[in-house]
Structure formats: structure tokens, C-alpha cells
C-alpha positions in Angstrom: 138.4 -43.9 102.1 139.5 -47.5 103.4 136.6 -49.8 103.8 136.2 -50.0 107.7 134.3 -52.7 107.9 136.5 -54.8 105.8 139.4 -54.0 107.9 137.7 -55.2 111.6 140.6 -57.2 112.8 142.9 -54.0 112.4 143.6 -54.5 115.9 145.0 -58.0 115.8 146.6 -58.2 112.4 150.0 -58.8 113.1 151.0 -57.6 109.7 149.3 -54.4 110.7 150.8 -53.8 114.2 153.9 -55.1 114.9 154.5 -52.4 117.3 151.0 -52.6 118.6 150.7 -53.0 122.8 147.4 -53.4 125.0 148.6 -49.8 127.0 147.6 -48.2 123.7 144.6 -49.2 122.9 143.8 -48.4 126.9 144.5 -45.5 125.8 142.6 -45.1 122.9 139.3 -46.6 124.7 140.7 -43.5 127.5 139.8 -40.6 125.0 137.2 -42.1 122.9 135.6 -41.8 126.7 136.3 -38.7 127.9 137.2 -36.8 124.5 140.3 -35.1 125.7 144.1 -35.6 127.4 143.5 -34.4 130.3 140.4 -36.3 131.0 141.9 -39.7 130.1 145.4 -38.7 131.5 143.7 -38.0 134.9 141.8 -41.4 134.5 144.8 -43.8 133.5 147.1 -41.9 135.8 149.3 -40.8 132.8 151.0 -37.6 131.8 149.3 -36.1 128.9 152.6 -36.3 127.2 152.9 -40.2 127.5 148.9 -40.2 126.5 149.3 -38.3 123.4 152.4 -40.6 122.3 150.8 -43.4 122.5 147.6 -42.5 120.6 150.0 -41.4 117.8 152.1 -44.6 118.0 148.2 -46.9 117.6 147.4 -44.6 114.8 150.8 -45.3 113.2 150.9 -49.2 113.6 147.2 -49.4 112.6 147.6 -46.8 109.1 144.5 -45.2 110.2 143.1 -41.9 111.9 141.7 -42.6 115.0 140.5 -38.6 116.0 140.5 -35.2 114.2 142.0 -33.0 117.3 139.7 -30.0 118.0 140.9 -27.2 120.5 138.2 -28.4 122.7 138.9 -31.9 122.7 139.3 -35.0 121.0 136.7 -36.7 118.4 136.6 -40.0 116.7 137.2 -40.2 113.1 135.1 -42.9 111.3 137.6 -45.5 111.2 138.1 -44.6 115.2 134.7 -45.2 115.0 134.4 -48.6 113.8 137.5 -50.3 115.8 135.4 -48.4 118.7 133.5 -51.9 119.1 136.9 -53.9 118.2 138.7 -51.9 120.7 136.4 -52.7 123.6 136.7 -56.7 123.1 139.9 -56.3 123.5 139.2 -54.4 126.9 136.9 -57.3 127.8 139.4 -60.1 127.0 142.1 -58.5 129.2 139.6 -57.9 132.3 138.8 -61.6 131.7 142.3 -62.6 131.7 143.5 -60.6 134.9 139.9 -62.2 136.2 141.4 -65.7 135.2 144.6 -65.0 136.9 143.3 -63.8 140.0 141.4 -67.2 140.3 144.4 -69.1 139.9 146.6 -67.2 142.1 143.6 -67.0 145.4 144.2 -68.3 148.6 143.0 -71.7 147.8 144.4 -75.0 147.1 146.4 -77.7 149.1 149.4 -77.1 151.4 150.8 -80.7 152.2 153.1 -79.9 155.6 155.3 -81.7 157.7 156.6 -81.9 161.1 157.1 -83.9 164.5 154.1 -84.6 165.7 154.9 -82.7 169.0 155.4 -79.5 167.4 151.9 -80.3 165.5 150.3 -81.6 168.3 150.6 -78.7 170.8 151.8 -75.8 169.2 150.7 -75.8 165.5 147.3 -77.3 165.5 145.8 -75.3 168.1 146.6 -72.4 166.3 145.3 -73.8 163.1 142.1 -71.9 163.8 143.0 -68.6 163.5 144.5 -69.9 159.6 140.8 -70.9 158.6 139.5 -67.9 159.6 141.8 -66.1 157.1 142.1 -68.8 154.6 139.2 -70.6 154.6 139.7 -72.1 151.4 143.3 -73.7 151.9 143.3 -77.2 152.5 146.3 -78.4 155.1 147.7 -81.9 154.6 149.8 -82.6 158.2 151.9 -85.5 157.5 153.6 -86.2 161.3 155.3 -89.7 160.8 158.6 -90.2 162.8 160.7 -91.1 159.1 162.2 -87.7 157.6 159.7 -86.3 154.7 161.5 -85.8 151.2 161.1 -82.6 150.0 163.2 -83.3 147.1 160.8 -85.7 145.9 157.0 -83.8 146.8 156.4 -85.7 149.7 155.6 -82.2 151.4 155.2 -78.7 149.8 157.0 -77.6 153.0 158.5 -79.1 156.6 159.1 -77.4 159.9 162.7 -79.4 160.8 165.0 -79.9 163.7 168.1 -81.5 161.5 169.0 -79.0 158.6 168.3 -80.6 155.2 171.3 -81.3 153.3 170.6 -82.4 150.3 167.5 -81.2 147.7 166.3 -78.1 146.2 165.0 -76.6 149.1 164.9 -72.6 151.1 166.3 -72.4 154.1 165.1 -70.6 157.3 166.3 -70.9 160.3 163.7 -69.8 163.2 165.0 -70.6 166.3 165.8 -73.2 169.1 164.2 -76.6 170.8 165.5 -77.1 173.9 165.7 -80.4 176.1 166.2 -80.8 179.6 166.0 -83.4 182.8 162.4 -83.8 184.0 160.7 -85.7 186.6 157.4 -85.6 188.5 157.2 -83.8 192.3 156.1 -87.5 193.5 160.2 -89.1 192.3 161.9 -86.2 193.2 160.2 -86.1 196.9 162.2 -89.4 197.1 164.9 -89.5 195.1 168.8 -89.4 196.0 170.6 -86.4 195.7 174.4 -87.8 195.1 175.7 -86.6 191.9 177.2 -88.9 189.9 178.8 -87.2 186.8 175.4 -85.9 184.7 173.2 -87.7 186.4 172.3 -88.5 189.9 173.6 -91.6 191.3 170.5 -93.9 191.6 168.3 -92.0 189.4 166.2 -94.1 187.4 165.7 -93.3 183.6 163.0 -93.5 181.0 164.2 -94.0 177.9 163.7 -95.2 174.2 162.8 -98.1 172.3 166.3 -99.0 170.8 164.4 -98.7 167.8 164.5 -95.1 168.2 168.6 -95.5 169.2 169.5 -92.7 166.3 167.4 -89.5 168.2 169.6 -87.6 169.6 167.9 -87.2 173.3 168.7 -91.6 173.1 172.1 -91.0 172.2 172.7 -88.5 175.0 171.3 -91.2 177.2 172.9 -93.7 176.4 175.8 -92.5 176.7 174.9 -90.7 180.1 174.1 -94.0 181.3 177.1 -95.6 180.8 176.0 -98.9 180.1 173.2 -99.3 182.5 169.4 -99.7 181.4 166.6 -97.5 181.8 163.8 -98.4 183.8 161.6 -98.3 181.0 161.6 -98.2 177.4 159.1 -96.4 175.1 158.8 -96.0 171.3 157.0 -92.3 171.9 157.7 -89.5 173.2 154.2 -89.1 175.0 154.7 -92.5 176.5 157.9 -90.9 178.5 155.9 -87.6 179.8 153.2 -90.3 180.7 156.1 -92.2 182.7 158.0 -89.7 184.1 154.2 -88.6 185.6 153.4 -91.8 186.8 156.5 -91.3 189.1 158.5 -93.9 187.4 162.4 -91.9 186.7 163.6 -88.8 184.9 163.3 -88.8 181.4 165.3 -86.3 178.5 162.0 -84.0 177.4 161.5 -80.8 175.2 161.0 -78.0 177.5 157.8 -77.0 176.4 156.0 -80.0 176.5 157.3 -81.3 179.6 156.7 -78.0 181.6 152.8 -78.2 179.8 152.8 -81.6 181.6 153.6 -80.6 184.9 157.2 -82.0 185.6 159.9 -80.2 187.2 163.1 -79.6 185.5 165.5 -81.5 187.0 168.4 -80.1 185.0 167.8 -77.6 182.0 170.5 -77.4 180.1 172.0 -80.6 179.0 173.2 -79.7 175.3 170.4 -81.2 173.4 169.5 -78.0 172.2 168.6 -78.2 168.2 167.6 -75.4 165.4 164.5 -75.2 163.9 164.5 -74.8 160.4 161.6 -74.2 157.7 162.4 -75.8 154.7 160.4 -75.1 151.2 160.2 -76.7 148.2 162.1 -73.9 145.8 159.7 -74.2 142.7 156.6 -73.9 145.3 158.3 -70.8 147.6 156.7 -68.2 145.8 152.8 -69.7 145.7 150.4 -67.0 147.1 149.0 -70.3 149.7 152.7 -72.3 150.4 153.6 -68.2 151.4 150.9 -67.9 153.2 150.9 -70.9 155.4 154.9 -70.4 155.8 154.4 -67.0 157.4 152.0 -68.5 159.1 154.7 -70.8 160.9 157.3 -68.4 161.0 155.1 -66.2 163.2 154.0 -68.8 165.6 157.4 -69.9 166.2 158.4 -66.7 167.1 155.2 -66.7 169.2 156.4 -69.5 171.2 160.1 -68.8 170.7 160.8 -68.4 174.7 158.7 -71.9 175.3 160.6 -73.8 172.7 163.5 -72.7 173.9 163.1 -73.5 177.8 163.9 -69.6 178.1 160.8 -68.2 179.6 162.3 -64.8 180.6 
């Protein structure tokens, strides 16, 4: 008889079992267990057929009888026996492995996110809540500066966009509309003249933006709206002008949903301004458990607030 005990590392000798896989000796540990098929079929969730080849494949890449069959069930032989032990580490280095990748693949970790920090502000953040409460242990990084966030080069893990990326290795998903529109407090419009002069009212006052800020599109539009005259004020932010147009000063070109939150009355709703949202995602980080997780998390508040963004509240 072949000296067992000599031969311990039957299970990872290479020259042994080149044909050798971790289902087998599952299977193996399956019937040493329950001594017979049907038990350890029933337990792995394995046709008897499939159990029996793969007992019979172990035995041949190992050399060695692992049972002596019986009519009423399965026993181990003496070299069965003593890989019994050998057989088991191997179970407990697998469990410790899945175990390891489980840890690695949680809901944890840092999710670095862009956007305007109008979207953030008022529709994003105060949802943020409801996030924690699922995933406590993700950490969001909200990076809201006015310049464009690479992608490309990991300054974000992912960015909620109004201009469509066109360069990078990015996905793609468009999720719906921003609108724009005229907007003006109750207090201007009690006074103001109702000529209309092209797309705007003939002596309407404007609030507009820092020329700094002369490549947004809602300045563009003003500008050229304008036709060469000046607004009546100048800001470099965007809360600055919902602050203005409330203080009664002129009209100013708003997102629908933050200048209806504010109180102004839509002077003119559709102007043309009206831009796509897109969710853009790194393409090597798309398919972490937490980037998914925090995406789905935006797609389904956009589509929350889809009618609100939009300026189409019916």
C-alpha cells in the first residue's frame, strides 16, 4: 500500500493532478459527509451523474482510491482517509478566499463626483441622506467648481454633465433635459412695460453675467438678445442672479427648477436654452460594486426630478 502519510500534498502536486479542479474535491468533502450520491448530490445541487464523474475523475488525477462503493452507500478508503484532513484546508482556503473577495468588492470606498453646483446644491445633496442610509460606508467626494472635471485624467470617478464629453474613455448616458427660461420677481413685473421688442420686452432690464462667464451658454443667448446693450447688472454666479431678479432688479435667463424654488414668475419658458444631461463614467471604474451604486443612485433621482428639470411640470 502507498505510504499516505508521505504523500500529504496529493492534493496540490501539480505533477499529480494536472486535471485536478476545486468542484471535485467539493465533491469529495460532499460524500465523505453524507456517505452516499444522493445525499451529497442533494447538498451541492448536482445530479448524481455529474457527482459520481467527478469523484472518479479526483481518484484518477490523484492515483488513489478515495471509497470502496457499498450498496448502501459510500465509505472512505484509507488513503480517502488521510487527504480527509488535506481535503478540508483546501475547503477553508477557498471560504477564506470568497471571504477576501467579498471584503473587497462591499459597498465601501470613495466615490469622487462631479457636477454644477446647482444640481448639487438643490437636487443631489438633499437626497444624499437616503444614500447613507443604504451605504453607509461610501465616502462621496462632490467636487462643484465651475472649470469642466477631466475624467480622462481621474479627476472624478464619475460627472453628472450638461455638454456631452467628447473626448476620453468614458460611458455615456443620457438622462434627460435642463431647461431655461425668462424669470422675474411679481414686484418688476407689477411695473414693467409690456411692448415686445423681438425676444425680449422693449425696456426690460437684464441681469446678466460677469463677461468672465461670456462662454455659458444662458450669456451667449443674452448677449446676443441684447443686441448690444448692457445688463443692469452683472454677476459671476448664478445664485447672485436669482438673488437680483428677487430684489426686483430685471429679468434674468434661470434653470426652471431653481428659479420656480425661488419664487419668480416665468416670464417666457421656452427660449431654446434647453441642454441634455448626461452621466459620464470613467470606463475602467463602470463596473465597481460602489461607482454602480452611486450612479444608479443619480440616474434615479434624475428621473425623480425629470418634470422639474425640465420646466415640464405636467
Amino acid at each position: 500500500m502507498k505510504n499516505i502519510e508521505a504523500s500529504g500534498n496529493e492534493f496540490f502536486s501539480s505533477e499529480k493532478h494536472s486535471e485536478w479542479v476545486w468542484d471535485d474535491t467539493r465533491s469529495f468533502l460532499a460524500v465523505a459527509r453524507a456517505g452516499t450520491l444522493s445525499g451529497a448530490a442533494s447538498e451541492l445541487k448536482i445530479s448524481i451523474a455529474t457527482l459520481s464523474r467527478r469523484i472518479e475523475r479526483l481518484e484518477s488525477a490523484l492515483k488513489l482510491p478515495l471509497f470502496i462503493r457499498h450498496q448502501s452507500g459510500y465509505q472512505l478508503t484509507a488513503e480517502g482517509s488521510a487527504l480527509l484532513e488535506k481535503a478540508e484546508a483546501i475547503e477553508t482556503a477557498a471560504r477564506n478566499f470568497s471571504s477576501q473577495v467579498a471584503t473587497h468588492t462591499t459597498m465601501a470606498g470613495r466615490v469622487r463626483f462631479a457636477t454644477a453646483e446647482n444640481l448639487a446644491n438643490a437636487i443631489i445633496i438633499p437626497a444624499l441622506p437616503e444614500f447613507y442610509r443604504k451605504y453607509p460606508q461610501i465616502i462621496i467626494e462632490l467636487v462643484t467648481d465651475t472649470s469642466t472635471v477631466n475624467l480622462h485624467s481621474r479627476e472624478a470617478d464619475l460627472a453628472l454633465r450638461m455638454v456631452r464629453p467628447t473626448s476620453g474613455n468614458v460611458t455615456l448616458r443620457k438622462l434627460g433635459k435642463l431647461g431655461y427660461g425668462l424669470y422675474a420677481s411679481k414686484g418688476y413685473l407689477s411695473k414693467r412695460q409690456s411692448e415686445v421688442d423681438s425676444n425680449i420686452h422693449s425696456g426690460d432690464l437684464f441681469i446678466g453675467w460677469d463677461e468672465r462667464k461670456s462662454h455659458l451658454i444662458t450669456a451667449q443667448w443674452l448677449n446676443k438678445a441684447l443686441k448690444g446693450s448692457s445688463p443692469i447688472l452683472t454677476t459671476t454666479s448664478l445664485l447672485g442672479q436669482i438673488e437680483a431678479a428677487k430684489a426686483g432688479l430685471g429679468i434674468a435667463v434661470l434653470p426652471h427648477f431653481l428659479a420656480l424654488e425661488s419664487g419668480l414668475v416665468c416670464v417666457e419658458a421656452d427660449i431654446g436654452l434647453d441642454q441634455s444631461i448626461y452621466l459620464a463614467i470613467q470606463a475602467d471604474m463602470a463596473h465597481s460594486p460602489r461607482i454602480r451604486a452611486f450612479a444608479d443612485f443619480i440616474v434615479d433621482l434624475v428621473e425623480q426630478n425629470r418634470h422639474k428639470l425640465s420646466g415640464n411640470n405636467e
